[in-house]
Every structure is written in C-alpha cells, then in structure tokens.
C-alpha positions as CSV (number, residue, x, y, z in Angstrom):
1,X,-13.0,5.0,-37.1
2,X,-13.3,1.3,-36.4
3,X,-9.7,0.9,-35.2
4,X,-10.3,3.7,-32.8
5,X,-14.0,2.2,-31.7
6,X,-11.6,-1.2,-30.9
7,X,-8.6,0.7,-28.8
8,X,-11.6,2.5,-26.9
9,X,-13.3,-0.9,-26.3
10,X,-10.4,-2.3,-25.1
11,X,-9.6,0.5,-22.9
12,X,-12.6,0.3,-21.9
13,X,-12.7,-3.4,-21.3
14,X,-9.5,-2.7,-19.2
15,X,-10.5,-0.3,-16.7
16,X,-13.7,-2.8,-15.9
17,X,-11.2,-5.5,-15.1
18,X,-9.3,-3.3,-12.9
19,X,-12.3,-1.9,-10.9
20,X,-13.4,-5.7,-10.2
21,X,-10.6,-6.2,-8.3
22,X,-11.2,-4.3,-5.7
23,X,-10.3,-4.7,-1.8
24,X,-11.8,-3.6,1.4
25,X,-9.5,-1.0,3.2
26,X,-9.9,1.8,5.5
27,X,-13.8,1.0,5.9
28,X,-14.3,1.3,1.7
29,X,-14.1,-0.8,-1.3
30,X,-11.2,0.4,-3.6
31,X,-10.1,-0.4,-6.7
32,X,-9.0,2.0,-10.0
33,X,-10.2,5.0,-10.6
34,X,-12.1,5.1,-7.0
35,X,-12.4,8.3,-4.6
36,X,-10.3,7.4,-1.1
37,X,-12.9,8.0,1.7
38,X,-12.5,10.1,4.5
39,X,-10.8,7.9,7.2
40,X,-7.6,7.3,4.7
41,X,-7.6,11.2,3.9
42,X,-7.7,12.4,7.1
43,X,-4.2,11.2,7.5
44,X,-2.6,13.0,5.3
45,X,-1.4,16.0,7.7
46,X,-3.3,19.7,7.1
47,X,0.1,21.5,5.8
48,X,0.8,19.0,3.3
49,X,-3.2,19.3,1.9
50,X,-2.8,23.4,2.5
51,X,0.6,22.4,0.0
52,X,-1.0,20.1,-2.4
53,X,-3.4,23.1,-2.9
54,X,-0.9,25.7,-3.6
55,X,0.1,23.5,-6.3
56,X,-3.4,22.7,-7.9
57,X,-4.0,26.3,-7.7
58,X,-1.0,27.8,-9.6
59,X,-1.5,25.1,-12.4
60,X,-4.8,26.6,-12.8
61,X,-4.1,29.8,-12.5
62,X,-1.3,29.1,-15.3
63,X,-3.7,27.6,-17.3
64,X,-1.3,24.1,-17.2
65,X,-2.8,21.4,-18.2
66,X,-1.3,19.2,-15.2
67,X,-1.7,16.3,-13.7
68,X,-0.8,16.0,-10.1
69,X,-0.2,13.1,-8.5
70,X,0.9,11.8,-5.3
71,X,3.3,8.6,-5.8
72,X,5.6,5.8,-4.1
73,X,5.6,5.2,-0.6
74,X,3.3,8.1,0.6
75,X,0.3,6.4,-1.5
76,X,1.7,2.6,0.3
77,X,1.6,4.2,3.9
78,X,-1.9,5.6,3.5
79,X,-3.1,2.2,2.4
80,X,-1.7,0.5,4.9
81,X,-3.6,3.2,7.5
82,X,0.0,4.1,8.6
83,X,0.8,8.0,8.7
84,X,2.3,8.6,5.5
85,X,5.7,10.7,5.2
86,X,7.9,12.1,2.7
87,X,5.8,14.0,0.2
88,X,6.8,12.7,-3.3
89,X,4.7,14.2,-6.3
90,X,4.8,13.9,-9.7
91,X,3.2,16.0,-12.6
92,X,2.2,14.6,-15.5
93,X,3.3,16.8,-18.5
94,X,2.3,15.5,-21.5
95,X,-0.1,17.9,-22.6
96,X,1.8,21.0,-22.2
97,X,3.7,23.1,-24.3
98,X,7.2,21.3,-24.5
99,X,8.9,24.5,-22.7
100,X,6.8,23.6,-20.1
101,X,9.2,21.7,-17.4
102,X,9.1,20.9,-14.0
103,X,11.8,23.1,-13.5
104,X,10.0,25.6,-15.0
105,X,7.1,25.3,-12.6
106,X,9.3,24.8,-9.8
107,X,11.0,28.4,-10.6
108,X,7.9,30.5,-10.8
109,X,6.6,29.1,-7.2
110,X,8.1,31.3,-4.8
111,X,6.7,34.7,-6.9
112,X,3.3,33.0,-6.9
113,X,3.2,32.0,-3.2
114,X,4.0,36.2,-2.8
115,X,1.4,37.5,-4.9
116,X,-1.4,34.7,-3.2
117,X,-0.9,35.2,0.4
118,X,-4.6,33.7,1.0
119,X,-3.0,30.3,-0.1
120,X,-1.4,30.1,3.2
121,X,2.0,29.7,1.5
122,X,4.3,32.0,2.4
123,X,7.5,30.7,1.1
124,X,8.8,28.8,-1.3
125,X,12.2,27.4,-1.4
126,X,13.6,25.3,-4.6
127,X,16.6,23.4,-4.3
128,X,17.6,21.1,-7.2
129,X,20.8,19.0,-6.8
130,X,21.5,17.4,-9.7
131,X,24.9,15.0,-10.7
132,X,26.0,15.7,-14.0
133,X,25.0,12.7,-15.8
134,X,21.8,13.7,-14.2
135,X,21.7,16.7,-16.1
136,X,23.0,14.9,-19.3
137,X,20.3,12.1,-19.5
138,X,17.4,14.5,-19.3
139,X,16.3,13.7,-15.4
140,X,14.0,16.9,-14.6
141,X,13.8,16.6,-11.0
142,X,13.2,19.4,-7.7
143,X,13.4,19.6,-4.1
144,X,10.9,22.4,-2.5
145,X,10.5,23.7,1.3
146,X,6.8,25.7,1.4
147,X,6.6,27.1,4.4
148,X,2.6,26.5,5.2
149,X,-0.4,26.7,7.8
150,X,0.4,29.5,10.6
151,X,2.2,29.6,12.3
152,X,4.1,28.3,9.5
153,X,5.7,25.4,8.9
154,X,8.3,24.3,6.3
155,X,6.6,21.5,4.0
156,X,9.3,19.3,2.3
157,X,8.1,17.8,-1.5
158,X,10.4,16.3,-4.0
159,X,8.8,16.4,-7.2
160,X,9.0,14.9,-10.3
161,X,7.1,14.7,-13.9
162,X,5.6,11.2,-14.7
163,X,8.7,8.9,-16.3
164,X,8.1,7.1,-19.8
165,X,10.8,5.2,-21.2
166,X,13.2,5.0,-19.3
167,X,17.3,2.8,-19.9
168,X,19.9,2.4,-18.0
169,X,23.6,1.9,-18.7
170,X,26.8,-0.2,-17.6
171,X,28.6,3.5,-16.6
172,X,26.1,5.1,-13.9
173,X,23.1,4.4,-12.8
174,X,21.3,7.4,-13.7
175,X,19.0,6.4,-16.8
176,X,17.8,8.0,-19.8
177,X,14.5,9.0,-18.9
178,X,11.3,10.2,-21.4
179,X,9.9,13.0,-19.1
180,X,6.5,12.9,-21.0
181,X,4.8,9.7,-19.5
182,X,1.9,9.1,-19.2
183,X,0.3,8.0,-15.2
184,X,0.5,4.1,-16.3
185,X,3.7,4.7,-17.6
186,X,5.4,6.0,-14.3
187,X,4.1,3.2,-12.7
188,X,5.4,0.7,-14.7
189,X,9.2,2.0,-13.5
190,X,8.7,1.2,-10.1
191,X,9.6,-1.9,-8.6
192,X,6.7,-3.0,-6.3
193,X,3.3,-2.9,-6.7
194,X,3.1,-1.3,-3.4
195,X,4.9,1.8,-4.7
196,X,3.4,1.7,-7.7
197,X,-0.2,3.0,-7.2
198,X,-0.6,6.9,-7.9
199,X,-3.0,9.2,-6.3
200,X,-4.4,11.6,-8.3
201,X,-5.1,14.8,-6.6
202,X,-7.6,17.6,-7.8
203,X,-9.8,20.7,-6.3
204,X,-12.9,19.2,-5.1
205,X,-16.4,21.6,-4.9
206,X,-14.5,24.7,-2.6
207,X,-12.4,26.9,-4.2
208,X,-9.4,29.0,-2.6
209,X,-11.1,32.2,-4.0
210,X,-14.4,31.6,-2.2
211,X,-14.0,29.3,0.7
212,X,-10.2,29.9,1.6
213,X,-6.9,28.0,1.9
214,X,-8.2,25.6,4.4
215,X,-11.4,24.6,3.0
216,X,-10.0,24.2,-0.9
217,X,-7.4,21.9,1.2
218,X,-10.0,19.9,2.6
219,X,-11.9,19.5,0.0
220,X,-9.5,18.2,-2.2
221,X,-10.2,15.2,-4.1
222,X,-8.0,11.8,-4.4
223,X,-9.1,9.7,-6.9
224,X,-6.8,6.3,-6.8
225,X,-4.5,4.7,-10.0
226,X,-3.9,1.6,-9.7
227,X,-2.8,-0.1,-12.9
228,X,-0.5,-3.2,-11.9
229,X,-2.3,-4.6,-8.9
230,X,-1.1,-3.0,-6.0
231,X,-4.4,-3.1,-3.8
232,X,-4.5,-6.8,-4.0
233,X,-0.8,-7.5,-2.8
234,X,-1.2,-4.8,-0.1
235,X,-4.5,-7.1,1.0
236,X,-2.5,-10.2,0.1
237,X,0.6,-9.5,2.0
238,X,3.3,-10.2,-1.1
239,X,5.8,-8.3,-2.8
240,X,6.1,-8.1,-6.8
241,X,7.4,-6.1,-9.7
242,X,4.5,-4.7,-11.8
243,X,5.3,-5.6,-15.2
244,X,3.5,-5.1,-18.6
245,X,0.4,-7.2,-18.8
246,X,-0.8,-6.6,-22.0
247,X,2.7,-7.1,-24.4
248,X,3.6,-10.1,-25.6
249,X,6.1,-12.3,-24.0
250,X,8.0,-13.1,-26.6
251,X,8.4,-9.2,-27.3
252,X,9.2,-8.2,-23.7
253,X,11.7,-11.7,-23.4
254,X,13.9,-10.5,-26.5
255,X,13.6,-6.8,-25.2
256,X,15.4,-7.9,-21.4
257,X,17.3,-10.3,-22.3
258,X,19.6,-9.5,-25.2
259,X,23.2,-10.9,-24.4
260,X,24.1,-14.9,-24.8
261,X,25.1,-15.1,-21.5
262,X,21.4,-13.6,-20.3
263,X,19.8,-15.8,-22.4
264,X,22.2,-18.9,-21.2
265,X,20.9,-17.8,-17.7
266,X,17.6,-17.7,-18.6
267,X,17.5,-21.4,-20.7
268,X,19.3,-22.7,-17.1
269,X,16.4,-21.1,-15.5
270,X,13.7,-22.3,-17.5
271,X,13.0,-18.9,-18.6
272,X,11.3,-19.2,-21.8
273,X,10.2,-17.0,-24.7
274,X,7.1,-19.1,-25.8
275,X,4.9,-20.8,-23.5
276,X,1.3,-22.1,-24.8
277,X,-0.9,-19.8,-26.5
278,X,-3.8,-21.3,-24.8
279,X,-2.4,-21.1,-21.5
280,X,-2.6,-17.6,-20.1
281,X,-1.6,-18.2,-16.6
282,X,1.6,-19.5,-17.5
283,X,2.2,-16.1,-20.0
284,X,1.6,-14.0,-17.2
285,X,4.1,-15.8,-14.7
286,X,6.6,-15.9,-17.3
287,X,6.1,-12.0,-18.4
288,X,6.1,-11.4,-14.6
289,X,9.3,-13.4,-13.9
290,X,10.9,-11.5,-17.3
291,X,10.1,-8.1,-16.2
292,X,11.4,-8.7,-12.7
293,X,14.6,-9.4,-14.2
294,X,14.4,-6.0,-15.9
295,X,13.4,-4.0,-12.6
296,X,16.9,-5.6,-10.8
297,X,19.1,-6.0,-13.4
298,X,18.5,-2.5,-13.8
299,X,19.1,-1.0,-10.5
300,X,20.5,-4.0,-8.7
301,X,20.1,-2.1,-5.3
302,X,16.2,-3.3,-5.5
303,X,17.0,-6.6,-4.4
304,X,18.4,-5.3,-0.8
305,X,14.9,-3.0,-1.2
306,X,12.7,-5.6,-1.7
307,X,14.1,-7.6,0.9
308,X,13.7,-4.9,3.5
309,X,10.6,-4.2,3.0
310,X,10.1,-7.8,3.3
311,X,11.3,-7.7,6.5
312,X,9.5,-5.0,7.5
313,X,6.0,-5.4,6.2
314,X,6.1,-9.0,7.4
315,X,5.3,-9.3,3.3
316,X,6.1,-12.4,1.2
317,X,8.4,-12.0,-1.4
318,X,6.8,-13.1,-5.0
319,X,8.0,-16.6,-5.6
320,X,9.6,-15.0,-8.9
321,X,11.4,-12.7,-7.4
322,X,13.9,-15.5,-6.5
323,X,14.4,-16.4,-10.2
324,X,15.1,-13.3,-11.0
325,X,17.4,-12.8,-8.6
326,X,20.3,-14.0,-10.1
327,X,20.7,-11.8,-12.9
328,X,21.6,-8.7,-10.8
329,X,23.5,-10.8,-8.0
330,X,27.4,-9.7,-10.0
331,X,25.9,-6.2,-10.2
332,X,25.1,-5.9,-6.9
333,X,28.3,-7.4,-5.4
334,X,30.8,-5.3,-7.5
335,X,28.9,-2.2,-8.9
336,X,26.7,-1.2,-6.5
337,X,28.6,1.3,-4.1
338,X,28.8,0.0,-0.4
339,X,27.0,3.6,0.8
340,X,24.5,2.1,-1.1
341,X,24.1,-0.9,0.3
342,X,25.0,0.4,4.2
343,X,21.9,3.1,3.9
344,X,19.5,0.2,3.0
345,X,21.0,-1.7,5.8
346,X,20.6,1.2,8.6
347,X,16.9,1.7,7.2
348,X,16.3,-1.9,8.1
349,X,18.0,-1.4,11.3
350,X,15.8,1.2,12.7
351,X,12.8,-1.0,12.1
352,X,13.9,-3.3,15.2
353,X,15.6,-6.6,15.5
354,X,12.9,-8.8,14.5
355,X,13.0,-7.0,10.9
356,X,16.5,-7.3,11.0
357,X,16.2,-11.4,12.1
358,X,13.8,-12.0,8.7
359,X,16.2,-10.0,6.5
360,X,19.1,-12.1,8.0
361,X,17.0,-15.5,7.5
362,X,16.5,-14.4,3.6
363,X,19.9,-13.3,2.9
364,X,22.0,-16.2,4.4
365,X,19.0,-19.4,4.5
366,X,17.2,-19.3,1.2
367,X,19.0,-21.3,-1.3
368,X,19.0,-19.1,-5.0
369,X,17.4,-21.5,-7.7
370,X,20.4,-23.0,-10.1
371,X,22.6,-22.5,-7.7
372,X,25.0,-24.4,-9.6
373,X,25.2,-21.8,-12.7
374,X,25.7,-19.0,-10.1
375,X,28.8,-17.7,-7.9
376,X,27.0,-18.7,-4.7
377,X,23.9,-20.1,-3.3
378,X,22.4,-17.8,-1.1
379,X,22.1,-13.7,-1.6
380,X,24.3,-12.6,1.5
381,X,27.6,-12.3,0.2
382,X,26.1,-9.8,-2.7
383,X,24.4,-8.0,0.1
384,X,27.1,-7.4,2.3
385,X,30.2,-5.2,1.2
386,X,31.5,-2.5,-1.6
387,X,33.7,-0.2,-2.7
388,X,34.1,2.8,0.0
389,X,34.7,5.9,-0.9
390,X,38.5,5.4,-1.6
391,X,37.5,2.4,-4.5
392,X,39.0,-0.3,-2.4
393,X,36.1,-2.7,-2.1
394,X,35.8,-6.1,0.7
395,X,33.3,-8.8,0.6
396,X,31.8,-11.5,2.6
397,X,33.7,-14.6,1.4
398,X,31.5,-17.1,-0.5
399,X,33.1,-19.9,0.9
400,X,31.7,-18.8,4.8
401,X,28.4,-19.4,3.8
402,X,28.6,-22.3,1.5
403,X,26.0,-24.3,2.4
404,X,22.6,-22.7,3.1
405,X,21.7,-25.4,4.8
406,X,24.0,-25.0,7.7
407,X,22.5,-21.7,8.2
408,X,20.3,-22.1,12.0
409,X,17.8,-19.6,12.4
410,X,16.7,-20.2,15.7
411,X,20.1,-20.2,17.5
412,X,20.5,-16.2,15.4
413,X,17.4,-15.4,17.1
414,X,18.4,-17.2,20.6
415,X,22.1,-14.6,19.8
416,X,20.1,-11.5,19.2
417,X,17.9,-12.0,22.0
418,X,21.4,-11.8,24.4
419,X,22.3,-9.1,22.7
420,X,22.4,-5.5,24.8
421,X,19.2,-3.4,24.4
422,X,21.6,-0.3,23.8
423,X,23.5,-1.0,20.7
424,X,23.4,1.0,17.6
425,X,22.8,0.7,14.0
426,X,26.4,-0.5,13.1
427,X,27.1,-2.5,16.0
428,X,23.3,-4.1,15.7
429,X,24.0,-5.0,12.4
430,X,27.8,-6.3,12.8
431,X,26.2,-8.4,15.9
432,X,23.7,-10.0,13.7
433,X,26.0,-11.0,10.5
434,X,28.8,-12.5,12.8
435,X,25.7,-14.4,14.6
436,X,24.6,-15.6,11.2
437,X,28.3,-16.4,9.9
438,X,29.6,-18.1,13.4
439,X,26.7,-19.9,14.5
C-alpha cells in the first residue's frame, strides 16, 4: 500500500510539473492534460470531426475500451494555427482483450458504417500494405478512405495502435514494435517534440443517437498530452528529441551505446555516463544528448527530417542535436536508400527557396563537433546520394567540401536569387548544390 501511495504521489507530482509549463496559444493557456479551445478546433475540417466520430462511436458501441488519439504532425499544425493535414490516429490498446487489433477494428468498419447510416459514413475502405518484415516484426498498421459529410467525401486516416518498445536492426529498418503502449510511451518514439504531443479525442455532452452526426462531431472533446515538452519548443522556436526524463543516465547511456566503437565516439565527444549527482541540469543535457543518439542512429533518415523542418519552421535545431549527429552520419551515407533521401529533399523543395537556402547553409557551413574522429566535417556529403534502385550507389565526394569554412552563404543566396522562377524540384535542387559546391 505504501509503495503504491509513493508511485501515485509521484505521478501525481509529475502531472503538476507538466501543467506548470504551460504556453499561450491560439487565445488559451495550454499545457498537459488541458481542453484545446475553440479557435484551434475549429480548424480541424467538419469531415474529418464527422470521421473521428464514427470511430469513437463504434468503440463504444463494441464496448472497446480505446483510446483514440490524434498524433504527429496533425497535432504540430494545429498548434502552430496552420490547417492541419494528413489524418494520423492512433488507438491505444492496452486494455483490451489481446485478439483485439487494429486490424481487427479496421475490418469490421465498413459493416458498421452500413448498419449506422446516421453517422454520416457511408463507406469505408481499408487498405493495409504491408512489407514482409513488416508483417514479421509485429507492425499492426491500416490505411482507411471513409467516405463522409454529403455530399460525401472520401476522408483518408492512417492509423495505428500506440507503440511501446520498440528496436531496430542492422538488416531493415522496420523495427520490432510492442503494440500495447501506453500514450507516453508512443511519444517517446518520436523524434521531435513537435510530433510528439497526442491529442486525445472523446464524445463530448451530444451524442450521435440524440443530437446527430454533426453535432456529436462538434462536440467532440480534445484534451491535449504532452509529456516531453512540446508546447514550450513550439513557443520557443527549437527542435529536440524527447527523451526519457525520469531514468537514470547511467542506465539509458549503457542501453544506447553498447559497441566499443560507440562508446570510443562517445569518450571523443565528451559523452559521459556519470555526471554529478548534485547537478541536475547537466543529467538532463547529457540524457537528452544520449537519447538523441538513439532517435538517429536508429532511423538515420531523421537527421535530413530534422533538418527540414528546420528549414521550414524557421526553428533552431537543439544544440545537441549536433553531437549526436555523428553516430548516424555512416548510416545515413551508405544505408539509407537514395529514394529516401530524394523524397525528404523534394518535401523541402516545395517549401520555397528560402527553406531550401537554410537547409543548404546547415548541410554544407556548420562544422560537426570532433571533426577530426569523423569521415568529414560537415553533414552534406551524407545528405546527398544512395543507392538507386539498381544497388549502384554515388556520393558527394568528401574532399569538395573540405573545409566548411570556405562555404559562402551569401554568394549561394546572391546564385539562387538569378536563378529562373520556373524551375522544378530536381532542377531547383541540382541548381542549389552545384551553387553551394562551386561557389
């Protein structure tokens, strides 16, 4: 009984720490656990409430005890007061029956949306296109079209249950996932705190049997998880991993790094194990600057990520970010698959050339710390080249960008303002790396 009173103390303790950091957006104060007002609601488009409905609806008619949740970049946008796009929800499972899957859900959609026609669904299609490692590592994932509102219109969600656990091998780069995790969890796996932050959604006071499709969509209720900080870096303008705050750092640095040539890495980079008990700042940088070697060594392709969305946002890239850096930087030159890297690339393309300018500045004119223990000083030539399709993989030679400092920002942005206002993606972005090469 007393351990229990202490875990629910601590709990406890926690969520009061998370709602005092809370930050003014959208005309409200927000923090953990708090209700998004109106003026952020109200840009989530009708059909997609009408769909998050449906959802909420056949969980409860199924007696499932669900969680739904609304997570990654859809839950960023709205914060930002941007309209958000590409539906991505995830169910929390971990209090069902273990038959219960999303696949399972996903399959008995369509004869629900038949029999409920006052939902305002009318169809449901389920498409799931899995690789077969995907399949063999336990990744429970579904792509719907719900045809919604009238007239109707086709609603796409990908969908997916809250991720636990979750490793990665040196074959593919589809991991080994626990599909029972819990909301905090989930978030952990992401790799900003921007993406991180969940919304869960629920049925608010009107019900679809009483009030109809379109009030129960209205009145739906988004209650806000926030568990790694993501409200403050949104108001802050930075980019960070989340990273697990409350285990110790000593645990967490012999979890990451386990071969001698991490740990050689990490002694070259003043990445410790131990720093002073007392000292709790420095516990939390270190754990943070740990973890962030986890989230790229992991999926290397996070680097170009984080770098766009640098670009983009006009955010500042975490300080340890940089440090972290160059355990993924092999990875990403010889592993990661040049369509990879080339659909990251047109993303950041179609945000306009002065995204493209930043992203050009951070891949060939910051220096990487250590440089000396690493294959190269600067990020570009990991960024840039693969393998194609065929295996026969071309890189940016090492030896044309040497010397970060020869790298002149101001004459790439003098090149790209000559450039004509008609080009493409490809041609845009071949422009602006033989700009920062030649110049």
């Amino acid at each position: 009984a007393d351990k229990g009173s202490r875990v629910q103390r601590g709990d406890a303790k926690r969520f009061m720490r998370l709602v005092a950091m809370s930050v003014q957006i959208g005309g409200a104060l927000l923090h953990h656990g708090a209700l998004l007002p109106h003026t952020l609601v109200e840009r989530v488009p009708h059909r997609e409430r009408l769909v998050l409905s449906f959802i909420l609806e056949f969980l409860e008619c199924s007696r499932l005890p669900a969680q739904l949740l609304v997570n990654g970049g859809y839950v960023r946008d709205m914060l930002l007061q941007k309209q958000p796009d590409d539906l991505d929800v995830s169910l929390c499972l971990r209090k069902c029956e273990p038959g219960v899957t999303v696949t399972t859900i996903m399959d008995s959609l369509p004869a629900f949306a038949l029999a409920r026609p006052d939902l305002a669904v009318s169809d449901v299609q389920i498409t799931t296109i899995l690789s077969d490692a995907s399949k063999d590592k336990n990744v429970d994932t579904a792509k719907m079209f719900l045809s919604a509102g009238e007239p109707p219109v086709k609603v796409e969600v990908d969908v997916m249950p809250t991720i636990g656990d979750e490793h990665y091998d040196d074959v593919n780069r589809v991991p080994v996932r626990d599909v029972r995790g819990t909301p905090e969890q989930d978030a952990l796996r992401r790799d900003l705190t921007i993406g991180a932050m969940l919304l869960q959604v629920e049925h608010g006071a009107a019900l679809p049997l009483r009030d109809g499709a379109a009030a129960a969509a209205d009145a739906l209720t988004w209650t806000l998880l926030d568990y790694y900080g993501g409200l403050e870096d949104i108001r802050d303008g930075v980019l960070r991993s989340p990273y697990p705050n409350r285990q110790p750092l000593k645990q967490v640095w012999s979890e990451v790094l386990r071969s001698p040539e991490e740990q050689l890495l990490a002694s070259q980079l003043g990445i410790v194990p131990v720093v002073d008990a007392a000292d709790s700042a420095a516990e939390a940088k270190m754990l943070q600057r740990v973890w962030w070697v986890k989230v790229l060594r992991d999926d290397p392709v996070r680097v170009l990520r984080a770098l766009r969305f640098s670009a983009k946002l006009g955010f500042t890239l975490h300080e340890d970010f940089w440090w972290a850096v160059p355990f993924a930087l092999t990875s990403l030159q010889t592993k990661v698959a040049g369509a990879r890297k080339y659909t990251e690339l047109v993303k950041l393309c179609k945000t306009g050339r002065s995204s493209l300018a930043s992203f050009v500045e951070l891949a060939f004119g910051r220096a990487l710390p250590a440089a000396e223990a690493l294959p190269y000083g600067c990020l570009a030539p990991a960024l840039f080249g693969g393998a194609d399709s065929m295996g026969v993989a071309q890189f940016l030679s090492p030896s044309m960008v040497a010397d970060t400092t020869s790298y002149d920002h101001a004459r790439l942005c003098e090149a790209a303002e000559a450039l004509p206002a008609d080009l493409g993606e490809e041609e845009l972005l071949g422009a602006f790396l033989a700009s920062a090469v030649l110049l």
